[in-house]
N, C-alpha and C positions, 0 to 999 in steps of 0.2 A: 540467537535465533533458534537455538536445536529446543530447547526451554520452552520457547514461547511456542515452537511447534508443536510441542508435548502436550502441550495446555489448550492449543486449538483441538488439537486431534480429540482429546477427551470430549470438550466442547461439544464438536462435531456429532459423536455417540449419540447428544443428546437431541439433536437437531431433528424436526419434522420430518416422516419418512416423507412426505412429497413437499418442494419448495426449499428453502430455507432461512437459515438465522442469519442473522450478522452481529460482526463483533466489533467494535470503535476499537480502535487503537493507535499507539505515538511510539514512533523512537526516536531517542534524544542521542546522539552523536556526544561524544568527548567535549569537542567544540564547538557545543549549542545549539547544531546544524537538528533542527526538527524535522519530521513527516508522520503525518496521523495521514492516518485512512481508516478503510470500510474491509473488512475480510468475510465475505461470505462462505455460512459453515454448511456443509451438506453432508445428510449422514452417508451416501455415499461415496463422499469422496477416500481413496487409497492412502494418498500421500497426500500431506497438508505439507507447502512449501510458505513461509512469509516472504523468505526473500526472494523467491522467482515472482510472486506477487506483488511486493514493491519495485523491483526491478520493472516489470510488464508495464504498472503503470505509470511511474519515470520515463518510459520510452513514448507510453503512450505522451505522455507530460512534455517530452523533449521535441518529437514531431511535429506537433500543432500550432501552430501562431497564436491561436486563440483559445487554446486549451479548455480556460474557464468558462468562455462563451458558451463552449459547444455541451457540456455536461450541468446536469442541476447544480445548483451552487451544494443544497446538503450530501449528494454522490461523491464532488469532485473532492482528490486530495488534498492537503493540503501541506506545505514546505516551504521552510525558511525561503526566503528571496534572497539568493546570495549572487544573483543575475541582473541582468538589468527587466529581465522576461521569467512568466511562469517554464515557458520552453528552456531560456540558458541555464535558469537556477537548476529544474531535471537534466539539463545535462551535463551540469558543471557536478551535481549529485553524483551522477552513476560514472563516470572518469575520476572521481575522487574518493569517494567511499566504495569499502569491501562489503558490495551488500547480496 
C-alpha cells in the first residue's frame, strides 16, 4: 500500500489545479479475494491514503442492502462475492483482510 501511495501522490502533482483525475485500480489478495475501484486524484490533496479509501468504501459497501442499486454501476466498486450479498462480501472483506 505505501508503494502504491507513492505512485498516487506523484499522480496527484499532476492532477488539474481545479476538479480532478481519477485513477482505475485492483488489488488482488494472496487468496484471490479482488477489489478494483476509482481513486480520485487532487492536486491538493496532503496525504494520499488507498487503504483508508478501500476501507471507507467497504463500509460504505457493508452498510447498505442495496449498495449497487444506489451508486452508478461505472462508480460503484467492485469485489470478489465471497457473501451471499455485496454488503456481507464488504464485511466479511474488512474482518478478514489487513487493509
Amino acid at each position: 500500500m505505501e508503494a502504491a501511495n507513492a505512485v498516487l501522490e506523484r499522480w496527484a502533482d499532476h492532477a488539474p489545479d481545479s476538479g480532478f483525475d481519477q485513477c482505475d485500480f485492483q488489488i488482488v489478495f494472496e487468496d484471490g479475494f479482488r477489489y478494483r475501484g476509482h481513486y480520485p486524484l487532487k492536486k491538493s490533496q496532503k496525504r494520499i491514503s488507498l487503504a483508508r479509501h478501500v476501507r471507507k468504501q467497504l463500509t460504505a459497501l457493508a452498510g447498505e442492502k442495496c449498495a449497487r442499486k444506489r451508486m452508478k454501476p461505472d462508480d460503484a466498486p467492485e469485489i470478489t462475492p465471497i457473501g451471499d450479498s455485496v454488503a456481507d462480501s464488504a464485511r466479511m472483506a474488512l474482518d478478514h483482510y489487513n487493509i
